[in-house]
C-alpha positions as CSV (number, residue, x, y, z in Angstrom):
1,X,74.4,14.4,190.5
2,X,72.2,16.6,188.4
3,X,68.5,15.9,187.8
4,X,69.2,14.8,184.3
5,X,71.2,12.1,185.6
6,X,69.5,11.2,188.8
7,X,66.6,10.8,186.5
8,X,68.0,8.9,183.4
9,X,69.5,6.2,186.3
10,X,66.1,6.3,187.7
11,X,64.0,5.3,184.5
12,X,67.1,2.9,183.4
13,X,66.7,0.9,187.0
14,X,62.6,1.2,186.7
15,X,62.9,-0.3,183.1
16,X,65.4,-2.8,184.3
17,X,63.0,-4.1,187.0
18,X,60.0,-3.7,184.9
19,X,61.6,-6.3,182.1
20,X,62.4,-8.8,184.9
21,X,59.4,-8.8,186.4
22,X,57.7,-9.3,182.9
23,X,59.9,-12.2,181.8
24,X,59.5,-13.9,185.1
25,X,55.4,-13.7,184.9
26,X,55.7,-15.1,181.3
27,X,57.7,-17.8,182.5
28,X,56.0,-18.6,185.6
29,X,53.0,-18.6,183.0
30,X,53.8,-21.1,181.1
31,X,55.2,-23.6,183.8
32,X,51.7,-23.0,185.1
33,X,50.2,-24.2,181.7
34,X,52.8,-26.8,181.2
35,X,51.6,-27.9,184.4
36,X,48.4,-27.7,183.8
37,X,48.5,-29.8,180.3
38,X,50.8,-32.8,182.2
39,X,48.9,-33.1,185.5
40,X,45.2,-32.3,184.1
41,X,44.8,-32.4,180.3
42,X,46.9,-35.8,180.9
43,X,46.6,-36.8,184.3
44,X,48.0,-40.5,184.7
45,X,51.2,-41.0,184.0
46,X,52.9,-44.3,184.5
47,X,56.2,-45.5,185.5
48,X,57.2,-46.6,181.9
49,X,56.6,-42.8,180.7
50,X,59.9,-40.9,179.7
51,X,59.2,-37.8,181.6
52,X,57.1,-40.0,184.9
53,X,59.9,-39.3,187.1
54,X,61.4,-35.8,186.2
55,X,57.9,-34.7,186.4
56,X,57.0,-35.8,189.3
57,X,60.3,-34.7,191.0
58,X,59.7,-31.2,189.3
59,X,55.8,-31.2,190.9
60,X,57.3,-32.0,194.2
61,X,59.7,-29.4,194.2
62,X,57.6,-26.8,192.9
63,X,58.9,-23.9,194.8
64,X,62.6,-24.4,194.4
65,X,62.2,-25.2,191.0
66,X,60.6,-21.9,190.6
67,X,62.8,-19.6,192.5
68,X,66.1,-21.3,190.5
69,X,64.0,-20.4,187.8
70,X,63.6,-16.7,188.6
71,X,67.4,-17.0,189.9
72,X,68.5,-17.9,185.9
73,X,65.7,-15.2,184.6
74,X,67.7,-12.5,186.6
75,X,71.5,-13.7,186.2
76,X,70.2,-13.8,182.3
77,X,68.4,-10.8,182.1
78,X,71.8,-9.3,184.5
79,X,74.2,-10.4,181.7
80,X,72.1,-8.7,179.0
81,X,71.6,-5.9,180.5
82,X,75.3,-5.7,181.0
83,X,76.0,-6.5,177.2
84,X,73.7,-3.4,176.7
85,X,75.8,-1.2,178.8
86,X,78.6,-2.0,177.5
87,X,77.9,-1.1,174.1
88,X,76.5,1.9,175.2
89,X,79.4,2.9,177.0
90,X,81.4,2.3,173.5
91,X,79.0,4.5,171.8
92,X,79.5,7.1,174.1
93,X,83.0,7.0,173.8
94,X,83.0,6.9,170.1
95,X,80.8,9.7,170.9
96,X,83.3,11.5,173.0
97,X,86.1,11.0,170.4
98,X,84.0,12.4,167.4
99,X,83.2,15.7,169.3
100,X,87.4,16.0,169.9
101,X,88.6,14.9,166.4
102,X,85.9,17.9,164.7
103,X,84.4,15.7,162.8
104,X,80.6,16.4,161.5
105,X,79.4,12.9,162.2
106,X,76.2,12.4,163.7
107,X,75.8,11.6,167.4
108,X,73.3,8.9,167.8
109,X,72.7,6.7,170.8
110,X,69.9,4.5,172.0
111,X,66.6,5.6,173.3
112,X,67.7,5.6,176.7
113,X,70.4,8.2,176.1
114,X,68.2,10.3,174.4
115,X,69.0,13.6,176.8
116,X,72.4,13.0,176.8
117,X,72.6,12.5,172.9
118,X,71.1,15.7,172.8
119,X,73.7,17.1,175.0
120,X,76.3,15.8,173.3
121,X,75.1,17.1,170.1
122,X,74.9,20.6,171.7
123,X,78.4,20.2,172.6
124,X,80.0,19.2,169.7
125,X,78.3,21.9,168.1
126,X,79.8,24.4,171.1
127,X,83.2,22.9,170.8
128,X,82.9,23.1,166.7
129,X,82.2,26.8,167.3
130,X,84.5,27.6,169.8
131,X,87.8,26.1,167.8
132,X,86.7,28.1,164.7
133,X,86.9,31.2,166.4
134,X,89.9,30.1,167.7
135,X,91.1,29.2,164.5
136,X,90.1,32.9,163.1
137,X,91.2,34.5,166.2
138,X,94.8,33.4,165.7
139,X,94.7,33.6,162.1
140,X,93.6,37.3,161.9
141,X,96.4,37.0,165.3
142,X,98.8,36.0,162.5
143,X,98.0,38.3,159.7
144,X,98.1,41.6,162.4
145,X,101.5,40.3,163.2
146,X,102.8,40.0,159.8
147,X,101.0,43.4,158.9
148,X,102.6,45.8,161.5
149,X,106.1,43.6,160.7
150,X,105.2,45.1,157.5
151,X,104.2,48.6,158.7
152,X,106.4,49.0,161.5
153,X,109.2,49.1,158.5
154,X,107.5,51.7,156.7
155,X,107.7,54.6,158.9
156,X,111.2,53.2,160.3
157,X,112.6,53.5,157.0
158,X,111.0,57.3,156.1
159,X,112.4,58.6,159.6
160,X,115.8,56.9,158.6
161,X,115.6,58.3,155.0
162,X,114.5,61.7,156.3
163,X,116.9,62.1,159.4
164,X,120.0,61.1,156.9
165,X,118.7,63.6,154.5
166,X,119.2,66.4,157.0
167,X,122.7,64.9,158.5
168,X,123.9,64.6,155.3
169,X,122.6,67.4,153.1
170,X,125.0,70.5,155.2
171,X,123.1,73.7,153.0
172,X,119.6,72.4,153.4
173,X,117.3,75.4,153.5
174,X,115.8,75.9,157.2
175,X,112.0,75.5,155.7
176,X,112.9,72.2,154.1
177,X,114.9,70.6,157.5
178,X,112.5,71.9,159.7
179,X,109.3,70.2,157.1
180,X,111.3,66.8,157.2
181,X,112.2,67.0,161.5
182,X,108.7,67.1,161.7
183,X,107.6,64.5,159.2
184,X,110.4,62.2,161.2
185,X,108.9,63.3,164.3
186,X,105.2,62.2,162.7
187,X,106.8,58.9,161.3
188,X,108.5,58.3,164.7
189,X,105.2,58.6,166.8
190,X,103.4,56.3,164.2
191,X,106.0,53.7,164.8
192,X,105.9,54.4,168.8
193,X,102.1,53.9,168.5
194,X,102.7,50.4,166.7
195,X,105.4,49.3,169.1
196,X,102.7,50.0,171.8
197,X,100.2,47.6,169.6
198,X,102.8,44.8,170.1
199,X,102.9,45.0,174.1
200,X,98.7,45.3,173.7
201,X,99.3,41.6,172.5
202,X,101.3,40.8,175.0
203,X,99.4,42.0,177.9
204,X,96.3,41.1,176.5
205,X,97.0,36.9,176.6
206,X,99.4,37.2,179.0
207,X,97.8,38.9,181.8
208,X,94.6,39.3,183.6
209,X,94.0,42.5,184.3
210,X,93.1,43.5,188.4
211,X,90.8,46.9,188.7
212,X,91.9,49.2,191.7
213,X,88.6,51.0,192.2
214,X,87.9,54.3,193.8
215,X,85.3,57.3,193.2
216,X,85.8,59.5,190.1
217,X,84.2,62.9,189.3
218,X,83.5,61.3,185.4
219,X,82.2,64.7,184.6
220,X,86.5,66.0,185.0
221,X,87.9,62.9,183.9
222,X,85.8,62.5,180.4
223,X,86.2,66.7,179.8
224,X,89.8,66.4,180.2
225,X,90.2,63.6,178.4
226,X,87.9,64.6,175.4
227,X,90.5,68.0,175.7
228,X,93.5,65.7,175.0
229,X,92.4,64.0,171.8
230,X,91.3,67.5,170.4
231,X,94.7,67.6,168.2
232,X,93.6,64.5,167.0
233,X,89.8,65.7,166.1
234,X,91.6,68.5,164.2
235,X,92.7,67.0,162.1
236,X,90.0,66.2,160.2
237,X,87.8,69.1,161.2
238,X,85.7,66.7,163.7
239,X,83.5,69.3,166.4
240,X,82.9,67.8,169.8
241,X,79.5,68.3,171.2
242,X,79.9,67.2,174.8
243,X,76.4,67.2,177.0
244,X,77.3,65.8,180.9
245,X,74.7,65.2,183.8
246,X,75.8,67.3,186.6
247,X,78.0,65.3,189.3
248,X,78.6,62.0,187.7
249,X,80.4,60.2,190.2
250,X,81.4,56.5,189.3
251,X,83.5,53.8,191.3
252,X,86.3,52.7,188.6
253,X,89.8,51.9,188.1
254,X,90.6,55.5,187.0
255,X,94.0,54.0,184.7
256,X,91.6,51.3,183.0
257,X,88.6,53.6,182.6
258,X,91.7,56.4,180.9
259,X,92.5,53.4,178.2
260,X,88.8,52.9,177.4
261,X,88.1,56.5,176.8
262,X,91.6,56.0,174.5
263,X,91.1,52.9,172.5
264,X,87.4,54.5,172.2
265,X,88.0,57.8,170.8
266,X,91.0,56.7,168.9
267,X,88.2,54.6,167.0
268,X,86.0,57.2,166.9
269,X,88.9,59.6,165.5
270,X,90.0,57.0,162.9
271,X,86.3,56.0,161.5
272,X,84.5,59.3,161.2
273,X,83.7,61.5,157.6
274,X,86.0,64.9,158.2
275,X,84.1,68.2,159.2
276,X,81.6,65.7,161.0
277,X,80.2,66.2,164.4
278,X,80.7,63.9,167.7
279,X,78.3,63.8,170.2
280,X,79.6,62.3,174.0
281,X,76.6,62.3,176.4
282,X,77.4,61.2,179.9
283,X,74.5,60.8,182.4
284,X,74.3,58.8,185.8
285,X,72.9,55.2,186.0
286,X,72.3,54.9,189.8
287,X,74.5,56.3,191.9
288,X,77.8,55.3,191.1
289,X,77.7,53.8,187.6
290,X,77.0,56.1,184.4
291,X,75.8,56.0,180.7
292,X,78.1,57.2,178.0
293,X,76.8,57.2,174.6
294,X,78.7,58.5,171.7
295,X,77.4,59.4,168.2
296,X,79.9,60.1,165.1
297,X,79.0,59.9,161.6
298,X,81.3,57.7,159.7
299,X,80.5,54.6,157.2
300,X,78.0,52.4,157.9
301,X,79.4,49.2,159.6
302,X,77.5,46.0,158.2
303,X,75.8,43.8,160.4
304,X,78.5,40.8,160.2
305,X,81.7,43.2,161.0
306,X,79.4,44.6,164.2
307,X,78.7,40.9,166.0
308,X,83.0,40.7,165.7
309,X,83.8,44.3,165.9
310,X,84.8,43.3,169.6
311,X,87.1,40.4,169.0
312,X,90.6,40.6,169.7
313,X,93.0,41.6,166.7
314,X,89.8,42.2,164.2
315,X,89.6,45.4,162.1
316,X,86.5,47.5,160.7
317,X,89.1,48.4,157.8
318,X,90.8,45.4,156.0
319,X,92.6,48.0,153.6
320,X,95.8,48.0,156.3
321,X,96.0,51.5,155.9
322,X,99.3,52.4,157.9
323,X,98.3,55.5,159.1
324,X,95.1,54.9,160.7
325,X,95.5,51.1,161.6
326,X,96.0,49.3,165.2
327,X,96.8,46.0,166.7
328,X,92.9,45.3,166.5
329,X,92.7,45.0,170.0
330,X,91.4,48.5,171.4
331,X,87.5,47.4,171.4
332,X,88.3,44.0,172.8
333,X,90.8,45.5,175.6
334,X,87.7,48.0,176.4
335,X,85.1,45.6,176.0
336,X,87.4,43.5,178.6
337,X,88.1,46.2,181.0
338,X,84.0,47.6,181.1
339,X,83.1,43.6,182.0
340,X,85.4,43.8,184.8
341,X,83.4,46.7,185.8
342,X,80.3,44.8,185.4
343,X,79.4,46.9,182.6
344,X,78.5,46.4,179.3
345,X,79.4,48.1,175.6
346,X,77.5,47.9,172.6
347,X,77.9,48.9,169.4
348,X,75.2,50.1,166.6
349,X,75.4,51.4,162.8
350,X,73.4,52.4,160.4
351,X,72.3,55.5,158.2
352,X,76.0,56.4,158.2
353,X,76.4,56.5,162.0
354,X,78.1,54.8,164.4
355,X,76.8,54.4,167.9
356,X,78.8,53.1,170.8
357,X,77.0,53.0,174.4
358,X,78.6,51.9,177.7
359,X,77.2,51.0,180.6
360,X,78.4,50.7,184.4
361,X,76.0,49.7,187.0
C-alpha cells in the first residue's frame, strides 16, 4: 500500500469516527435537555399525562436507552457512509471508463478523492498522449510502407528497363552498356538498401535486441569505419576531420555499436551541404565508456522535427526523395541500441549545423 493510500484510508476512517462521535454528542445533548425540560422545567407529572409512563420507563432505563441510541446513530451513520462509498466507487469507475474511451471530459470526484482525482487526471492526460503517438507512430508506420512500396518500384523498373536494353540492343557501343551496367548496378543497390529498410521494421517490433559486450579499441573501430563510408562522403565532396583521444577503450557489443556508427553517418551523409566539412571527435568518458560528438553543416533542423527526430519511421525530409530516403528508423534503432548501453544520444541544430553527441558511461 503506498502512502497516498495508507493516508487517504487514514483521514477517511478519522473523518468517519469524528462524524459519529459528533452526531452522538448532539444527540446525547438534547436527550439531556429534553430531560432536563420534563423532569425539572416540569417536574410533576401525573398518571393521567400522555407521556407519564413512557417517560418514566425512559428515566429508568437511562443507560440502555442511550447506548440503543448510539447503536441506531452508528448503524445510520454506517449505512450512509456506505451510500457515500458507493457512489464514489461509481464515480471512479465512470472515471476509469472516461480515461479508456479518450474522451476529454473532466475528472471530478469528491473532496475526499482529491489526490486520486488528481492522479487520474494526470493519467488520462498520459494515456491521451501516449495513444496519439501511437496513432502518429503507425500512421507515419503506414505512409513509410506505402512510400518505399512506391520507391522500391522505381529503381526495380530502371534496372529492368536498363538490363533489357543491353540484352536486347546486340550493337550497343561498349561506352553506352558499360554507363547503363553501372547505372543498373546503382539502381540495384538502392533497391537492396530498401529491402534492408523492410527487415529494419521487422526486427525493430519484433525483436528485442540482446548486447554481447566485450572491450573495443574505439579509436580502430571508428577510423575504419569512417574509412568505409569515404565513397559515400565523395560524393558530395564532404572532408572528414577526425580528432581521437589516444586509447579509447569501450565495453560494447561491437555488431550493434557497427550499426550505430551506420545509421549515424548514413544521416550525416544524406543531410550535409556538399564540399562541407565533418568533424568526429572521440574522447574517453571514464574508463570504459567514450564521447563521440559529430559536427556537419547541413540545414538547420527546426525545433519540432528535433524532439521527434528519434521516433521510429519519422523523417527530417518529407520530400520522399528516393535517393536519399530510409525506413525512418536508423536514429530510433541507434537511439535504442546506445540505451541498452546505458548511454545517451542527443541531437542539436542551429546556424546551419547539425550536432549529434553520444554518450556511454
Amino acid at each position: 500500500m503506498d502512502n497516498a493510500t495508507r493516508t487517504l484510508r487514514t483521514r477517511w476512517i478519522r473523518n468517519y469516527i469524528f462524524r459519529v462521535l459528533v452526531i452522538c454528542v448532539g444527540v446525547s445533548f438534547l436527550l439531556w435537555i429534553g430531560r432536563i425540560i420534563c423532569f425539572k422545567v416540569h417536574p410533576y407529572w401525573h398518571t393521567w399525562d400522555n407521556y407519564y409512563y413512557l417517560l418514566n420507563y425512559i428515566d429508568d432505563h437511562k443507560i440502555e436507552f442511550g447506548v440503543l441510541v448510539i447503536i441506531f446513530i452508528v448503524f445510520i451513520s454506517t449505512v450512509l457512509e456506505l451510500i457515500r462509498i458507493s457512489n464514489m466507487i461509481g464515480n471512479l469507475a465512470d472515471s476509469v471508463r472516461i480515461i479508456y474511451s479518450g474522451k476529454d471530459d473532466q475528472i471530478s470526484l469528491s473532496k475526499d478523492f482529491k489526490e486520486i482525482e488528481i492522479g487520474l487526471r494526470q493519467i488520462q492526460l498520459d494515456v491521451k498522449t501516449s495513444t496519439q503517438a501511437a496513432c502518429e507512430a503507425e500512421q507515419r508506420k503506414n505512409d513509410m510502407i506505402m512510400y518505399m512500396a512506391h520507391d522500391l518500384k522505381t529503381p526495380l523498373t530502371s534496372v529492368i528497363g536498363y538490363l533489357s536494353l543491353v540484352d536486347e540492343v546486340k550493337e550497343l557501343p561498349e561506352k553506352a552498356r558499360e554507363k547503363y551496367i553501372k547505372i543498373a548496378l546503382k539502381k540495384s543497390l538502392r533497391l537492396e538498401e530498401l529491402i534492408n529498410g523492410f527487415f529494419d521494421i521487422t526486427r525493430y517490433n519484433f525483436t528485442h535486441m540482446v548486447l554481447e559486450k566485450t572491450t573495443v579499441n574505439m579509436n580502430m573501430m571508428l577510423a575504419q569505419i569512417v574509412s568505409e563510408f569515404e565513397l559515400m562522403f565523395n560524393e558530395k565532396n564532404l572532408v572528414i576531420k577526425l580528432e581521437m583521444q589516444n586509447d579509447v577503450f569501450v565495453i560494447c557489443d561491437i555488431e550493434k555499436m557497427e550499426r550505430v556508427y551506420d545509421n549515424l553517418f548514413k544521416n550525416i551523409a544524406n543531410y550535409s551541404y556538399r564540399d562541407t566539412e565533418i568533424l568526429v571527435s572521440l574522447e574517453k568518458n571514464g574508463d570504459t565508456g567514450m564521447r563521440l560528438l559529430t559536427i556537419n553543416k547541413g540545414k538547420t533542423i527546426p525545433k519540432e522535427k528535433l524532439d521527434h527526430i528519434f521516433e521510429q519511421f519519422f523523417r527530417i525530409d518529407n520530400s520522399r526523395n528516393s535517393e536519399s530516403g530510409g525506413s525512418g528508423l536508423g536514429l530510433a534503432v541507434t537511439k535504442e541500441i546506445v540505451e541498452l548501453h546505458g548511454g545517451t544520444i542527443g541531437c542539436k541544430s542551429e546556424n546551419e549545423e547539425i550536432i549529434f553527441e553520444i554518450i556511454i558511461p
